[in-house]
N, C-alpha and C positions, 0 to 999 in steps of 0.2 A: 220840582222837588220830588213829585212822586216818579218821576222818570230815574231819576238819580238813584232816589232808595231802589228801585228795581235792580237798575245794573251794581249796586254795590251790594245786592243777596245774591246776584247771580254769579258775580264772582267768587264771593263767598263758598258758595257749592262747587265752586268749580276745585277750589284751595280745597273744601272739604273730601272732594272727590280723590285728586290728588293724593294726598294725605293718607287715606285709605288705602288707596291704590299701593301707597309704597309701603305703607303696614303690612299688606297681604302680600309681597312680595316672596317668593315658595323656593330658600337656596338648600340644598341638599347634597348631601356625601354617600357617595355609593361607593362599594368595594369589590371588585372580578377576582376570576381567578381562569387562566389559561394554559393550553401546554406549548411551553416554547422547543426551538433544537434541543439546549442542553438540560431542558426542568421545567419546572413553574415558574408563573409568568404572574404579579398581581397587578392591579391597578387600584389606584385611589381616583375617583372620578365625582369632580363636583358640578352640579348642577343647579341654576336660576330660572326659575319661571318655562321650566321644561329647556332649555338651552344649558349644553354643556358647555363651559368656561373654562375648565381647568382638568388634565390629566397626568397623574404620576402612574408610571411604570417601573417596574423594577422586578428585573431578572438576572439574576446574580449568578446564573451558571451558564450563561447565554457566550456564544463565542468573543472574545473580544476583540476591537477590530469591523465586526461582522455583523453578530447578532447585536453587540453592540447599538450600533448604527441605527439600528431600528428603534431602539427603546429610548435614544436623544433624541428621535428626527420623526414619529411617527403619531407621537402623543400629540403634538401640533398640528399635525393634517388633522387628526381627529378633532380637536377643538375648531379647527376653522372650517369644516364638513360638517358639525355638529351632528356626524353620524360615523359609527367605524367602516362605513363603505367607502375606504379611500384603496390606494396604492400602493401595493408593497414597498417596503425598501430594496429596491434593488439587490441582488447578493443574498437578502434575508430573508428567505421567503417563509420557512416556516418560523421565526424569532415575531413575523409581520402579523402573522396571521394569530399567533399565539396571543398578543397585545390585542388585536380586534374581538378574537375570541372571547379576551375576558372582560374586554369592553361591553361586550353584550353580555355576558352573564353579571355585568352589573344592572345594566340597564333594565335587563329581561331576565331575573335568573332562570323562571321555569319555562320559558320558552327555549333557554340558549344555559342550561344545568353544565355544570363543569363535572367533567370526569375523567378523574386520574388516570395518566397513560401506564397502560400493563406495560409488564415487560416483555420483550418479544422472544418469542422462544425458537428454537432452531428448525426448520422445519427437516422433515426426516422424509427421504427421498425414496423410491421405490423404483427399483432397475430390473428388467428380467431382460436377457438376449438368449440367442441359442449361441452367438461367439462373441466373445470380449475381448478386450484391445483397450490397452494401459497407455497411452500418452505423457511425457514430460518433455518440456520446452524451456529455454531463457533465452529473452531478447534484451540486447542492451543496447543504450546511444547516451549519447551525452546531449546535454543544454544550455546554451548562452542564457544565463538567469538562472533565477528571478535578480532583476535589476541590477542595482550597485549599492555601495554600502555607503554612509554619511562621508567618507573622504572622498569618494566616486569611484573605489574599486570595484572593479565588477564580481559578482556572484556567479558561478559555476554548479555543475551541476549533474548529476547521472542517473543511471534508471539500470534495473536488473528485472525486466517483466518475468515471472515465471506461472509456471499455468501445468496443472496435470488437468489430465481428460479419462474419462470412459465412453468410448463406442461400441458401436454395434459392428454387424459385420456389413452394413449396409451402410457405413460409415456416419450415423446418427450418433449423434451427442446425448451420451448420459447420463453423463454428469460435466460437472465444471469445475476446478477449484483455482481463479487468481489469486497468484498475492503480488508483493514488487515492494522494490528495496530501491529506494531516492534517498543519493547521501549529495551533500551540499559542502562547498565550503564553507568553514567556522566565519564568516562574515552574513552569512544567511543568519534571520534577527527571530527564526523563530525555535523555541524552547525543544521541540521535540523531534528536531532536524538530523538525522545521521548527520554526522559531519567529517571530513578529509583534507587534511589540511597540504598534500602532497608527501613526495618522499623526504625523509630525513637528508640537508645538504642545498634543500633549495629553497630554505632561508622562514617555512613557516608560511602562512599567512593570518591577514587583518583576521582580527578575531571578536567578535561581540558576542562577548563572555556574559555578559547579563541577560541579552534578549532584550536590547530597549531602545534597537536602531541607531548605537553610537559604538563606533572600534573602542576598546579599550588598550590595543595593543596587539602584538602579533604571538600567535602559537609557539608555543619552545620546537625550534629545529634538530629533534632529538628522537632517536630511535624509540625513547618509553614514550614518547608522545604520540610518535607516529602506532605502534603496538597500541597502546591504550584509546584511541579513537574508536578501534572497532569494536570495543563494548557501548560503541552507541548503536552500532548498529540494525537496525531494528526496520520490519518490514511494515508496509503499512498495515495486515492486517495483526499486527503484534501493535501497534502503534493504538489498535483499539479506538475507544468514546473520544482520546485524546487531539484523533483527526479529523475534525469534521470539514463538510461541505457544505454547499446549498441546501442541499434535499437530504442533507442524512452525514453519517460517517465515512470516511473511504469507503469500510468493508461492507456497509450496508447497502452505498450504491455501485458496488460492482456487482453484490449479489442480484439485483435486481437484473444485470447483464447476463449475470449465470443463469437464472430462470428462465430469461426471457431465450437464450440461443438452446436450452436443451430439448429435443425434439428436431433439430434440424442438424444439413451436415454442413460441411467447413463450408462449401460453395454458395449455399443459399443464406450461413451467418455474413458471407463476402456480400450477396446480391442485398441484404439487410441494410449490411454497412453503406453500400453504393447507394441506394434510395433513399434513405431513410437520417441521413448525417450530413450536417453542414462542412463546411471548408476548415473548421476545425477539429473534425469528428466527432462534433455534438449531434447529439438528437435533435433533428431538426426542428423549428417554432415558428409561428405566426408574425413576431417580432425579430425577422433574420434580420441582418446588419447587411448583408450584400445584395446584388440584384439576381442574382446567378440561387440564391439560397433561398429568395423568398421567391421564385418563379419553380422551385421546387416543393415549395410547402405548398403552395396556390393550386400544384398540377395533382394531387391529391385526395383522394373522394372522402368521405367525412370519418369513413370509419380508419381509414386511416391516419389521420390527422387525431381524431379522439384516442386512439393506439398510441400515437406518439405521446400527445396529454401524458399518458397514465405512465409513460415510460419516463418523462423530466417530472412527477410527481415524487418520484423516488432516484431520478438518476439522473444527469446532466454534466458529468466528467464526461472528455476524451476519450475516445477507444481509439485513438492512434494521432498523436501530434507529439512536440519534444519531451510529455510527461512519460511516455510512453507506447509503445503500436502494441496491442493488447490483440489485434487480428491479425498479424506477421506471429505472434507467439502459440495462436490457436490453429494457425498452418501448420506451424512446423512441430506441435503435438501432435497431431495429425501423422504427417510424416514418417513421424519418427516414432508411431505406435507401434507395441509390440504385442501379441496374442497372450489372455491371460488362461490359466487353468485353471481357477478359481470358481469354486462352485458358490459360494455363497460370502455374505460380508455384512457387519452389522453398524460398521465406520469407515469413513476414508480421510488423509490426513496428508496435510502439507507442510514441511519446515524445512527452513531453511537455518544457515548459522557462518557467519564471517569469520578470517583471521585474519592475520597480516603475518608476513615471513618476514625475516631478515636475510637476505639469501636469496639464490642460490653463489656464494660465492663473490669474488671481485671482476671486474674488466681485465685487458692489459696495460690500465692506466690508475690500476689499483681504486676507483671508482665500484664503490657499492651496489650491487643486484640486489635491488627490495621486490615483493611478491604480493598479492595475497589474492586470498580463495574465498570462495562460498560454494557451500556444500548444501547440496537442494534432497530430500528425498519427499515420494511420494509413496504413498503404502495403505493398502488396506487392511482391517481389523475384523477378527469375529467376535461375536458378543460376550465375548473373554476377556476379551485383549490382546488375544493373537494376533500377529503377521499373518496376513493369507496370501500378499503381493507386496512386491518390493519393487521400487525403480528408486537407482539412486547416479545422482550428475553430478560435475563440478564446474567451476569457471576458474581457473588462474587465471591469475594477468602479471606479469614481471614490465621493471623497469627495461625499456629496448638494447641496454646493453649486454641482456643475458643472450646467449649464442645460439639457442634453439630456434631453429628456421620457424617452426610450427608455432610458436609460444604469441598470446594475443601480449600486448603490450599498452601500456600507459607513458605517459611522459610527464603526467604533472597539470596543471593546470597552466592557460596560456599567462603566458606576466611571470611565472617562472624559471624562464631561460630557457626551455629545453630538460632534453637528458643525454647522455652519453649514448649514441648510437652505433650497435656491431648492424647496421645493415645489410653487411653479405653472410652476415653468421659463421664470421671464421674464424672466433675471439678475438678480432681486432678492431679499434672503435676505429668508424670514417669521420666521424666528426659529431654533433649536437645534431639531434631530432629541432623542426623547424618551432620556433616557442611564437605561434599563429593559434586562432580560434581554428584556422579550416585545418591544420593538422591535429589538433582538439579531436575533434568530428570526426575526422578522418579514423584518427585510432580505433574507434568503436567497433567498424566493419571487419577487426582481426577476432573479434571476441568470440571467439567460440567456446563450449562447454569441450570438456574432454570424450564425452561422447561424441559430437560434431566431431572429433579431432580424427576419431574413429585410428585405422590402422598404423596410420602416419605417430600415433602416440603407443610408443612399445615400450616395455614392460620388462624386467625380468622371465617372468613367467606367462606371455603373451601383450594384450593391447590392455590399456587401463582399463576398458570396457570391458573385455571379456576378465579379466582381474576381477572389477565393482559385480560382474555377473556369480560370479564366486559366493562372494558374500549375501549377495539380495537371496538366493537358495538357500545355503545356509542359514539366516535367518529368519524363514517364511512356517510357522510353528509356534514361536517362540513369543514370548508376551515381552515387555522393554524391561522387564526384571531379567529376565533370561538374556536377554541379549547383553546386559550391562555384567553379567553377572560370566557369561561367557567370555567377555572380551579383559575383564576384569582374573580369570583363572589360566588365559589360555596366549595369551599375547603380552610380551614383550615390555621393556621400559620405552620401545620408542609405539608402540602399537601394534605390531607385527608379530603375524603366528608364530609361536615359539617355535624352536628348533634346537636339537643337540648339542649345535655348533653355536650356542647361543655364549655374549661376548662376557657379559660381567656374572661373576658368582653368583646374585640374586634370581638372575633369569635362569642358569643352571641349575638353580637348587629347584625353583620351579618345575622346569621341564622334566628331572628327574623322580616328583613328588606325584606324577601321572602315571595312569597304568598303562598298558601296555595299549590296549584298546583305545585309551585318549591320544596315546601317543601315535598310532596309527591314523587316525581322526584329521589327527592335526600334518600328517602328513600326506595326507588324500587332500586339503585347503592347500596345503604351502603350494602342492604341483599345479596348483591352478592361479592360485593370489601371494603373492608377498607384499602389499604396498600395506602400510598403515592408516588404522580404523581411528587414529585420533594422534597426530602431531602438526608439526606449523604445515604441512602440506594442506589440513583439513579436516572435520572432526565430524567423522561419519554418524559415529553414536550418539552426538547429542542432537545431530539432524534427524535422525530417526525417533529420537525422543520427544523432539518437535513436532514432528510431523503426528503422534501421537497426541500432545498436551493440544495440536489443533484441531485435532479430528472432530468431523462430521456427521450425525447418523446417518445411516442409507442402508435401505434395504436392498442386497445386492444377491441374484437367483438367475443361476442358469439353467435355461430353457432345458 
């Protein structure tokens, strides 16, 4: 009996212990706060008996798709880690880090304090040379992709790299400035895509007019459609917060490429690329995917390797694969530099701006010639707003049945048909361009800028180059009030420097309204330029005003 009553108090205490045990039971609600890609990052994070159980995330300006990803897939690592020392999402690296982040600043606010991300401000660049050398470049290609659209048409694709430079005379890089223009067909599912749906006549294409990865239908096969496209076009660094990557915005990780090549010359940014980039022209990583890539990250001494680190911390795009060759466009700035006399500059500035023509003209089979341009200038500013330098380029492209031997050409997208081909350029068609991805591709290698075209592209009054050379002097003074305000008193209904012999009574009464002095002005321009400062050929003045609303500070002093 007394054994009994023993085990039945011992059990007792045991129940009592119990009991208690789950009384004291310690569940807790903590709240973080982090900085993701797109913004703040909070978490709601509950805790029992010092184990985390439960974590909500929620960042609402985070990319979707992407950053996404991380804030459904990453709270779960962390409850089953019971610590945020897990593994990024893949893709998401800072959206990953943002959620950890503010995982500890729940856990630990004064170890791990949250502080709001400044804004970053432009850094202002300091150039001296004893001689300066102005660079402008554009490289183009086309691309199979991204993918196919929900019926399985395929997605197409192109690129317009462009790039101005400043060197030295020792051929040192002084500055950088990329941008690039990737227009898609209207079946590509994301919202802020240029898009080209081909020329009017070859039927439109699938069009995912919402953005939600389903066709709704195909594009109107009509001239205002085809014209009205190019007010999507926009480049990425105009495309702005709206582009992002892995490690930042387009424009924020090329700039990290522009930093990182200024101080060296084209050949040792080449010896860079060669060492330093995988088989995709990534920055090369410890995690390479081939054998060929990770026997070149291995062969690396550390400070190289930590170099690299700091480079995919901010950068991790391409310098040369189908999005782009960003080092074929820094050659041929290079190249194609020209000596500045510029003594000083307080800004420098990139823009570009598309059109589309209807034109030049019909075939011999009454078959439509469609066109269109993009107008690049580059130009530096003094702490005015002056011009101090000008370089300004173009790229047409016409449909292949226009007659001009020299003219780069398009055909459309492949699945198209083709175009009406004058292949011997004698205005007569031989028959349809080949409707193939490799005559796709192929096309690209005719695109030249009108600079490129050099002599072979003549002019009324010389080569379009020494024409565009006309104008970049002319305007090198003058702030983009004055330039607007010039082109605006001084040129034409079609753009074009006035003249005597001008055709309708409005431009007449113009040119008659000038003094004598203007009117001499404008006849020292004509003997050198008569092409137009703004019609469907191209619209020099608002690229110039781009290239303004872009600019850059820099401190720019010659030796």
């Amino acid at each position: 009996m007394k054994k009994l009553t023993m085990l039945l108090i011992a059990a007792l205490l045991m129940l009592s212990s119990a009991a208690c045990s789950s009384s004291e039971t310690k569940t807790e609600t903590l709240e973080g706060k982090g900085n993701g890609f797109g913004g703040l990052i909070t978490v709601t994070l509950t805790r029992k008996d010092g184990k985390i159980t439960e974590v909500k995330a929620v960042g609402d300006e985070e990319t979707q798709g992407i950053g996404s990803k991380a804030i459904e897939q990453l709270p779960a690592a962390i409850v089953k880690a019971n610590s945020a020392d897990v593994d990024n999402v893949s893709g998401a690296t800072f959206t990953s880090q943002g959620i950890k982040d503010a995982v500890n600043n729940a856990l630990d606010p004064q170890a791990y304090p949250y502080v709001e991300k400044a804004e970053k401000e432009e850094p202002k660049k300091d150039v001296a040379a004893a001689d300066l050398y102005q660079g402008l470049a554009m490289v183009s290609n086309g691309r199979l992709g991204p993918g196919k659209d929900d019926q399985e048409v395929p997605v197409y694709s192109f690129n317009e790299v462009v790039l101005s430079a400043l060197f030295d005379q020792n051929g040192q890089i002084l500055d950088l400035n990329f941008d690039e223009l990737e227009v898609a067909t209207p079946n590509y599912d994301g919202a802020d895509m240029p898009q080209f749906s081909g020329f009017p006549g070859q039927g439109g294409y699938n069009n995912d007019e919402n953005h939600d990865g389903k066709i709704e239908g195909k594009t109107a096969d009509s001239e205002d459609q085809y014209l009205a496209e190019f007010e999507t076009w926009k480049t990425k660094q105009e495309r702005g917060d709206s582009y992002k990557l892995n490690s930042g915005t387009w424009a924020s990780e090329m700039n990290v490429f522009e930093q990182l090549f200024t101080g060296k010359t084209v050949a040792e940014v080449k010896d860079w690329f060669a060492k330093y980039t995988d088989a995709n022209g990534r920055p090369l990583q410890a995690e390479a995917k081939s054998d060929e890539d990770k026997a070149k990250f291995n062969a690396l001494n550390d400070d190289e390797k930590q170099m690299l680190e700091d480079v995919r911390t901010g950068a991790t795009i391409s310098l040369k694969d189908p999005h782009g060759d960003f080092i074929a466009a820094l050659e041929k700035a290079y190249a194609m530099r020209q000596p500045l006399e510029v003594k000083e500059a307080a800004a420098e500035g990139l823009g570009l701006v598309s059109n589309g023509r209807v034109g030049p003209g019909k075939d011999d089979q009454e078959v439509p010639v469609y066109s269109f341009n993009t107008v690049v200038a580059s130009a530096l500013f003094d702490d005015e707003g002056r011009i101090t330098a000008l370089r300004l380029d173009e790229l047409e492209v016409a449909t292949p049945n226009y007659d001009g031997a020299d003219m780069p050409q398009f055909s459309g997208f492949p699945g198209q048909g083709g175009y009406n081909n004058d292949e011997n350029h004698d205005g007569k068609i031989e028959g349809k361009t080949a409707d193939s991805e490799d005559q796709y591709l192929a096309e690209f290698e005719t695109w030249k800028t009108k600079r490129e075209r050099g002599d072979s592209y003549k002019l009324n009054s010389g080569t379009w180059a020494s024409e565009a050379d006309v104008f970049e002097q002319l305007f090198v003074g003058k702030t983009i009030a004055e330039v607007e305000d010039w082109f605006a008193k001084y040129t034409d209904a079609n753009g074009r420097p006035l003249q005597a012999e001008a055709k309708s009574e409005e431009d007449k009464a113009k040119f008659k309204a000038l003094t004598d002095e203007e009117k001499q002005m404008l006849e020292d321009v004509r003997t050198g330029a008569t092409i137009s400062l703004n019609d469907p050929h191209g619209d020099f003045i608002q690229a110039i005003k781009n290239a303004y609303e872009n600019r850059r500070p820099i401190t720019l002093k010659s030796e």
